[in-house]
C-alpha positions, 0 to 999 in steps of 0.5 A: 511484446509477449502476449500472454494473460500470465504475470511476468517478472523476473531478471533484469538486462538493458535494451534499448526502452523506445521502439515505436514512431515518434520516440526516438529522440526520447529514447536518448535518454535510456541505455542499455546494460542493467545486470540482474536484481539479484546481482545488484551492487549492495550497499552498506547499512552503516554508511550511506546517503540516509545514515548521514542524516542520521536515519538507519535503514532497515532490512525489508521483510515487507515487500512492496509496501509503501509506508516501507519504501515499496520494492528496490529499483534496478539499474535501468530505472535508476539509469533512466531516471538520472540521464532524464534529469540532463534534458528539458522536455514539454511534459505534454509531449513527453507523456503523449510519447511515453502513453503511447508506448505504454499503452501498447506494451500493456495491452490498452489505447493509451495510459498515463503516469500518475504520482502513484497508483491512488494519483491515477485513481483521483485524476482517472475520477476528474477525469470522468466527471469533467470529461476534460472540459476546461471549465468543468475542471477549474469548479472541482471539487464543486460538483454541483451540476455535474455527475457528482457520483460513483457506485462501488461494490461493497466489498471494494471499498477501502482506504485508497478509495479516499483518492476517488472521494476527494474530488467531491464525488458521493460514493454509493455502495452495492451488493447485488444486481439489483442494487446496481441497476437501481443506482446507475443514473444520469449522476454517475460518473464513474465505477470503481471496483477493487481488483482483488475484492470485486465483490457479489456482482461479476466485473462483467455484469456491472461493465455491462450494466454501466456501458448500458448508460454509457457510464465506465468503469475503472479497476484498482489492480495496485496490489496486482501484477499487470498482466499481458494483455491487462485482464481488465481491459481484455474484460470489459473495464474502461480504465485499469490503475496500476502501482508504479512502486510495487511489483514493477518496481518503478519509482515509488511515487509513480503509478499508471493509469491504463485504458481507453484514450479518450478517458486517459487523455481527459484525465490527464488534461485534469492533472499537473502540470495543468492548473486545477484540483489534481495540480497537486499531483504532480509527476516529473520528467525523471519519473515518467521515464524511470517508470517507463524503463521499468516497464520495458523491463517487466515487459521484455526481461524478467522471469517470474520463476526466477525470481520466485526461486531465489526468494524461496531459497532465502525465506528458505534459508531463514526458516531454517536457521529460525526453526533451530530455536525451540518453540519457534515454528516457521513454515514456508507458503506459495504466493496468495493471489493477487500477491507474487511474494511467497511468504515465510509464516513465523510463529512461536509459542508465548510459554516458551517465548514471552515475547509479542509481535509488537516486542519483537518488532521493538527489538528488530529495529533497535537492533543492528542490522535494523530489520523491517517485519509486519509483525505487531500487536500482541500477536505471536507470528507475523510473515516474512517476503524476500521481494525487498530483500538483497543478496546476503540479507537472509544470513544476516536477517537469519543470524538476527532472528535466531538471536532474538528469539534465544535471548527472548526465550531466555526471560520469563514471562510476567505474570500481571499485577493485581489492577491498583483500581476497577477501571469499569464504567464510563470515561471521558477521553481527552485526545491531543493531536499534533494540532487539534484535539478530540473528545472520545468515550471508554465504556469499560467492564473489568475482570481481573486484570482483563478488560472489554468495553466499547471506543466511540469516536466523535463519529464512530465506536468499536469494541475495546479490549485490553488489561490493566497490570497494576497501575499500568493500561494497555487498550486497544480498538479498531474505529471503522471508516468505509472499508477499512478501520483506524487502529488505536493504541492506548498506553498509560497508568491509572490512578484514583479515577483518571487515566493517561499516557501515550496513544499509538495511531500506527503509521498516523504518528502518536498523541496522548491521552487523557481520561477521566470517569464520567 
């Protein structure tokens, strides 16, 4: 195993995956030979396994998101995944073979596969609040009794930590040293801290802090590169979780939880295909060594300076077919840590091309070939990564862009009609939902065709903007939750005080709406 604290990426080649004692009966189950990434056979976007569904696949400018489908396996994992589906194993046995070996790989006593990395974090939580015990296990999320709480740096907190939350545990924030100390006690089962966002207090103080009261602490790297041995673990931290989708590009729904053997293993003893809360986050035998191929990989045979040459000539190539459009900017820029993708920044000019990022995005799907972009909203840039991309997708993505952009920059931009009514004042919003529905409030100011004001939800509110061109509106809001915000859209038209359309909840789906004044 290469020992080095640096990333490690790149091309792809088989090898035999078991090297260890007590793994050689599984190893049969992998072989050898996967050509490079970038040599992977490219499919057809007219005709394949989804489009006989009638689902058309996109380009993926994206990357690793997983809302996007996350990264492109490689042969080998796709290999291992499919010779593991002609055995039966006892899982128990398998992830004791398989944990060992992934433990020593990357740099920890031992580790788990998880059904993705927030699988690792509710299970690595189960697990420090239950410390394996049967009975405890069978009570959850009945923490009564138990340590039923977990401290996190403010600045950690985010959307994912809703994994931690669900086992019942209460979740207490710091800021400081101070506030640290004053929260570890006898309740606290565990500390989590997000790797990119650690916060005001360093990893090594509150790992200090915590093993004081012997309480351990778990590390989210998902949006990380592992590092040789884990910088985590060689830190302080008990436990590191870790995407299985995203840069090791291992099946999509895996993830690894890494770390001490005692706290892994009782996480484990508290997730499928044992019976309690996390049962329902089950992984099987094909994950578990597709994921552990992917490893293999990332340990022994790939070169990050590789593959970051080749998403630079393609980012490359777009820019500068996309440039040749006036009023399009594109810039290109090295990866922003902890992320490995270089980025192409896109931006364009809204006098000479009347065109959103929204619009933009609208067109690119509905367009062929369909093309996957982060750009949105009423924006005018959005960036592009080449880590989901395939070879000869930047010509194609290239001939595209510059198709867009030329025939948006061709229309004219539309100046907004005179609002048919003053929207200022109070609304009463009704919402409906697949299956239930809410009672929200507009407090609005008009000025012109521009509008500000206030959302409040049933439990939270934030600033509202937006316009209303002639009958039609258009408002927009960020509801915060804990450490994160829910995007609402709201579309429609307004006639003699009411108000109603469409709202857009992003990857939440849509509802619709209705208001009226109060």
């Amino acid at each position: 195993m290469k020992s080095t604290s640096e990333p490690i990426l790149g091309t792809w080649t088989r090898r035999g995956l078991f090297k260890a004692g007590g793994a050689t009966a599984l190893g049969t189950l992998l072989a050898a030979g996967a050509p490079q990434l970038a040599e992977a056979k490219p499919t057809t976007l007219s005709d394949n396994i989804y489009t006989r569904t009638g689902l058309r696949p996109f380009i993926n400018l994206t990357a690793a998101y997983t809302v996007y489908g996350g990264l492109l396996t490689p042969p080998s994992v796709k290999q291992a995944m499919e010779e593991a589906s002609y055995y039966s194993v006892a899982i128990d046995e398998l992830m004791q073979a398989v944990g060992t070996r992934l433990g020593q790989l990357l740099g920890g006593e031992f580790a788990m596969v998880s059904a993705g990395c927030a699988s690792a974090l509710g299970i690595a939580t189960t697990g420090c609040v239950t410390g394996g015990d049967p009975e405890k296990i069978q009570r959850l999320p009945n923490v009564q009794g138990l340590k039923d709480q977990v401290l996190f740096p403010a600045q950690s907190r985010n959307e994912y930590d809703h994994a931690v939350r669900a086992v019942g545990v209460g979740a207490v924030n710091f800021d400081s040293k101070q506030d640290l100390l004053a929260a570890l006690g006898p309740r606290t089962a565990m500390i989590y801290v997000l790797g990119e966002k650690p916060g005001r207090v360093p990893l090594e103080e509150i790992v200090a802090a915590a093993h004081q009261e012997n309480v351990p602490v778990l590390v989210d790297s998902a949006a990380e590169v592992p590092t040789l041995p884990n910088q985590y673990l060689k830190r302080g931290a008990d436990m590191v979780a870790i995407s299985g989708g995203k840069y090791l590009a291992g099946p999509q729904c895996s993830g690894i939880l890494l770390g001490r053997r005692d706290l892994v293993q009782a996480a484990w003893a508290c997730s499928a295909p044992h019976h309690g809360l996390c049962r329902t986050m089950k992984v099987g035998k094909e994950e578990i060594m597709g994921l552990f191929a992917a490893v293999e990989t990332f340990v022994h045979d790939r070169s990050y300076p590789k593959e970051l040459e080749l998403w630079n000539s393609w980012l490359t190539a777009i820019r500068e077919s996309v440039v040749t459009v006036p009023g399009v900017r594109a810039t290109l820029h090295p990866p922003e840590s902890p992320n490995p993708h270089p980025y192409l920044l896109i931006e364009w000019s809204p006098d000479d091309i009347p065109i959103t990022g929204g619009e933009l995005n609208q067109r690119l799907l509905a367009g062929n070939p369909r093309i996957m972009t982060l750009a949105g909203g009423d924006t005018y840039s959005f960036r592009a990564r080449a880590g989901g991309m395939k070879p000869g997708d930047d010509k194609l993505v290239a001939a595209r862009f510059q198709e867009v952009f030329s025939e948006a920059r061709r229309g004219k931009k539309k100046p907004l009609a005179r609002p048919v009514e003053d929207v200022s004042g109070k609304w009463d919003v009704e919402i409906k939902f697949f299956a239930s529905s809410a009672r929200h409030t507009f407090e609005l100011q008009a000025d012109g065709n521009r509008v500000r004001g206030t959302h409040r939800g049933e439990y939270k509110q934030s600033d509202l903007a937006g316009s209303v061109d002639g009958p039609n509106v258009r408002l927009r809001s960020q509801l915060p939750c804990d450490g994160f915000t829910l995007p609402y859209l709201f579309t429609g038209s307004v006639s003699q005080g009411r108000m109603s359309g469409e709202l857009d909840l992003d990857e939440l789906g849509h509802a619709t709406w209705s208001a009226r004044r109060a």
